[in-house]
N, C-alpha and C positions, 0 to 999 in steps of 0.2 A: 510551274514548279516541278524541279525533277525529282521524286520522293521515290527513296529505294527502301525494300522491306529486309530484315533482317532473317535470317532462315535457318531454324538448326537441326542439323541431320544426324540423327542417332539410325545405330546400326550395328556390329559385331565387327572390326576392321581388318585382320589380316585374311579372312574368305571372302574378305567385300572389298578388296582394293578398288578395284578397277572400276566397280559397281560408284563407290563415292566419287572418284574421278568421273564418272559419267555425267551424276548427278550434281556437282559443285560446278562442273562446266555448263551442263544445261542453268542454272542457278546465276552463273554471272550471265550468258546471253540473253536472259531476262532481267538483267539491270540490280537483280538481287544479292544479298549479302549473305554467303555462306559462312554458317559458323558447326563445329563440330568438335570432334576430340583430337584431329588436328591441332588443334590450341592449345591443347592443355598439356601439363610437364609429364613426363616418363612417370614421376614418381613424385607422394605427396600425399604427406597424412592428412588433409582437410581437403582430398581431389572432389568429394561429393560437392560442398558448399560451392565449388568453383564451377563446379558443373551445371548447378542449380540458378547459380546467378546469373552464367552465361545466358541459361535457357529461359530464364525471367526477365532479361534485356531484346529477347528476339521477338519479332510477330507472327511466327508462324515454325509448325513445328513437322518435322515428315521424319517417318521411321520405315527404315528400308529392313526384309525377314527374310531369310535363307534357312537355313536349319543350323546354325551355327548357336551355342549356348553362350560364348564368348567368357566374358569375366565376372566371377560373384561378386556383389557388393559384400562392404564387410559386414561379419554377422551372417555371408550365405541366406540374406532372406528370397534376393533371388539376383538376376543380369541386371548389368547398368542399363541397358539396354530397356529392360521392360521398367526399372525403376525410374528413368528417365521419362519414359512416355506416362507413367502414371502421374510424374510431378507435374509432366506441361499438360494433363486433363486438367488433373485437377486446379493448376490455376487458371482455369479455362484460354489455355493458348490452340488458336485452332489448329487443327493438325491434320492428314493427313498419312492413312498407312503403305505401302506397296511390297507386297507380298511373292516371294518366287514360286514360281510353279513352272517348270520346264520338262523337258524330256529327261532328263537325268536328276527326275528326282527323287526315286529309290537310291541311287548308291549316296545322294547326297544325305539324304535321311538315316540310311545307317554308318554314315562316317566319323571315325574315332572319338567320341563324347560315351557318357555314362548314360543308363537306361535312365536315369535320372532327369540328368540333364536334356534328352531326348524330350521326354514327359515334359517339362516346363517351356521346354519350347514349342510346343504341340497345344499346349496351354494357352500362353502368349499367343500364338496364332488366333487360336479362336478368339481371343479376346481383342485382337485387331478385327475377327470378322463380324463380329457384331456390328458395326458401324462401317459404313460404305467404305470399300477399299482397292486401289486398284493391284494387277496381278502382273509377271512381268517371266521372261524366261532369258534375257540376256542384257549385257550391259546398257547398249544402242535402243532397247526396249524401253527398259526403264526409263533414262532419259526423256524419249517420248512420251509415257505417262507422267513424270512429273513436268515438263510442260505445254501440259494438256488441262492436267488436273490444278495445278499452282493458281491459274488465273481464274480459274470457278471458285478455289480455297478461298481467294483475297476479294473476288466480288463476294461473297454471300458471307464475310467475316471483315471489313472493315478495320482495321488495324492504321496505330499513328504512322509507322515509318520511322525514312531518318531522312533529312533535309540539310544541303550542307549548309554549315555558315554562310553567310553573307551570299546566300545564291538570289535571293530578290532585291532590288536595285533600293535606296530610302523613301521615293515614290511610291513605288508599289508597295512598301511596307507601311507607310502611312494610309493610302487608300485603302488599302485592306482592312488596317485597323478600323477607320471609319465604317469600310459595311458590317463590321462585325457590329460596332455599336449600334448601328441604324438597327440592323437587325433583333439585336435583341429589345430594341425598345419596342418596336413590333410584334415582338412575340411575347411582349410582356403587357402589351396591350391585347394582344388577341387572348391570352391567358387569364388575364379578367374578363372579358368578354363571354369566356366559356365556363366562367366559375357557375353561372347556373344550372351548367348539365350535373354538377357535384353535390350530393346529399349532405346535410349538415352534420358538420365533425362531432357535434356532439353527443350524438347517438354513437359514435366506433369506438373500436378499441382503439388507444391514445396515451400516450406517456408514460404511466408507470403499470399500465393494463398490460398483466401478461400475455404475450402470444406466443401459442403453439408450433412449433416445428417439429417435423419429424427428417428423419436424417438416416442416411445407410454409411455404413463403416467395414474393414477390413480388421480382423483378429488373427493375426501369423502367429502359427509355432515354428518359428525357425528349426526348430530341433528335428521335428517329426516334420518340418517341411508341409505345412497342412496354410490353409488359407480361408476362413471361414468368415463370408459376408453375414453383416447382420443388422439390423435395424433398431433403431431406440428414437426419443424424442427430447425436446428439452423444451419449455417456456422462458424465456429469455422476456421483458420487457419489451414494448415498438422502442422505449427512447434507446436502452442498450441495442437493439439492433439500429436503429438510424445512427447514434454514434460510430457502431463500427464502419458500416458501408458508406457512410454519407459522404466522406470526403473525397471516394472515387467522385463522387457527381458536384465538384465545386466548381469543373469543367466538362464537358461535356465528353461522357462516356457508354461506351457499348454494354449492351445487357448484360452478356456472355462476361465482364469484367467483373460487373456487380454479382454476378454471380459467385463466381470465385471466391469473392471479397467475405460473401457470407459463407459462402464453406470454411473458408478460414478461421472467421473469428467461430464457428461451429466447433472446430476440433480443437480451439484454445480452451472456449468451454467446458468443453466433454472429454477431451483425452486422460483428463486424469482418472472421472468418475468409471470412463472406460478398462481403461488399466486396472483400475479395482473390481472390478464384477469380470474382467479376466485375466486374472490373476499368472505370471509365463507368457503372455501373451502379449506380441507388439501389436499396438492399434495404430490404424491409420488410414490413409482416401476415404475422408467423409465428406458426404455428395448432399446438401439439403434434399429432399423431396421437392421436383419441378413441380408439381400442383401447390406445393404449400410457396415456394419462389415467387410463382406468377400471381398468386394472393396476395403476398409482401407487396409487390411492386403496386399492384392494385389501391391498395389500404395505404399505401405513401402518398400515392396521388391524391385520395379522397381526402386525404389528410393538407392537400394542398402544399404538400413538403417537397415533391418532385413532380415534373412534366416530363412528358416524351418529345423528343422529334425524332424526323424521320430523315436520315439522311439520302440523299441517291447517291446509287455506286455505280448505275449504268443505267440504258435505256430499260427502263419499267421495270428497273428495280433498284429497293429501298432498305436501308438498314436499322432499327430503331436503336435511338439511343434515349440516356436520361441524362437529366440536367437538376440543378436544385432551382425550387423557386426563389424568388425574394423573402418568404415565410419559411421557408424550408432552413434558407441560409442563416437565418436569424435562428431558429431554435438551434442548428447544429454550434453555431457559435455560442449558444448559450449552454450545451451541454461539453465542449470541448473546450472553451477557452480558458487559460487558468487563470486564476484572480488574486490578487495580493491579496493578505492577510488584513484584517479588522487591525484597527488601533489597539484595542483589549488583546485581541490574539499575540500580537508582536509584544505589547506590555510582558505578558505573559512567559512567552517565550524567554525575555531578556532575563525574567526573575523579579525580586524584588530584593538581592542583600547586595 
């Protein structure tokens, strides 16, 4: 099966020409699918949403840094650039930084931008170097690190791909079907098999038993251009949290998705309460606490709601995913599905003159 991954490259464009040309070439020679702001229109009051959906259709995310401040989003909260990379964290798209550092890069550092704008790109830096990044000083360079780094991105991140139509013959699509079925009957046998390692639900938290999360957030004064992370918590129900996330897992899905999933519905819940305890303030990137995540997941399982597997991506190495169990799948259907009205309720509704 020939499965190409989709690839989107944010970056500052007219100091980066040749830089993107480098890296979209490298990009197709590995069978991948570049997507960027290439695509998008000159001009366009709703360019964010289009930006955002592009980069929620891709599996894989790389941001290329120069010193270049490029374009404010609207509101001046900060560069599409950095507001792009914070959208594909946070919905856990794996990604990938690449960083300039060359001989020439005092005059590029002090080239025509605002001390302003200098500062938020200096910012932005550091906050790609938190997390592993590669470094680079010419176009040919680069290129080279991103096909060095891409194929460790996609082994240790797993991602669906695209597969074209009708590229497997109706055989093959049949047989396949069948191992899937075999398989999971299998693993729905070996899944009871193992229900003894599992302590009894009844003792855990369950259903309409609150549980605690705690969660970090972003409060911007766009005005005064300030940025202040902060931390709060919420209690949410297990069944309001299995509702939100469960339907990523109706098929089988990556952690790093689920995760997302619950950051999400996190700042559905909180963004309002946030906005009133700071009051001028945009809120927004809020990340659960990975110790309280990897609790979740735990406390799912025990609950007999979701199973793990372990996919392999290459030799002696594996990527976990979740699945819902056959119980799992029944309580989500019992908290999502919607249900006609009682005979009494529709009486009801109709009136009575």
């Amino acid at each position: 099966m020939d499965k190409r991954y989709q690839v989107f490259v944010s970056s500052t464009y007219k100091d980066l020409k040749d830089e993107r040309q480098a890296v979209m070439h490298s990009l197709l020679e590995m069978n991948c699918i570049p997507a960027g702001m290439e695509l998008f229109p000159a001009a366009n009051e709703d360019l964010w949403t289009l930006i955002a959906k592009v980069i929620d259709d891709c599996d894989y995310y790389l941001v290329v840094v120069k010193e270049r401040f490029g374009s404010w989003t609207p509101g001046r909260e900060c560069s599409y650039t950095e507001k792009e990379y914070r959208h594909a964290r946070d919905r856990g798209i794996p990604s990938a930084a690449f960083l300039f550092e060359g001989p020439d890069w005092a005059a590029v550092e002090q080239g025509g931008q605002t001390a302003d704008e200098s500062r938020r790109v200096r910012e932005f830096r550091e906050l790609l170097a938190e997390r592993s990044c590669g470094h680079w000083a010419t176009p040919d360079e680069l290129a080279r690190r991103v096909a060095t780094s891409l194929p460790s991105l996609i082994r240790g991140h797993l991602r669906l791909g695209w597969v074209r139509a009708g590229a497997d013959s109706a055989d093959d699509q049949e047989g396949v079907a069948k191992l899937h079925k075999r398989i999971e009957e299998l693993e729905a046998q070996l899944a009871g098999a193992q229900q003894g390692d599992l302590p009894d639900i009844a003792d855990l938290l369950q259903g309409e038993d609150p549980l605690p999360l705690k969660f970090r957030f972003v409060a911007e004064d766009t005005h005064f251009d300030i940025h202040e992370p902060s931390t709060d918590q919420f209690r949410p129900t297990v069944n309001e949290v299995f509702k939100a996330i469960g339907p990523r897992m109706m098929a089988l899905e990556s952690q790093q998705s689920i995760y997302a999933a619950l950051n999400a519905f996190t700042e559905k819940e909180n963004v309002s309460r946030m906005e009133q305890a700071w009051p001028g303030r945009k809120v927004g990137s809020f990340v659960v606490d990975q110790g309280d995540f990897d609790t979740l997941l735990v406390q799912l399982r025990a609950l007999r709601l979701i199973r793990m597997k372990a996919l392999e991506q290459g030799p002696g190495e594996t990527h976990n995913c979740w699945i819902l169990t056959p119980r799992g799948t029944g309580v989500l259907t019992s908290l999502r599905a919607i249900r006609r009205p009682s005979a009494f309720e529709d009486l009801g509704d109709r009136g009575t003159g």
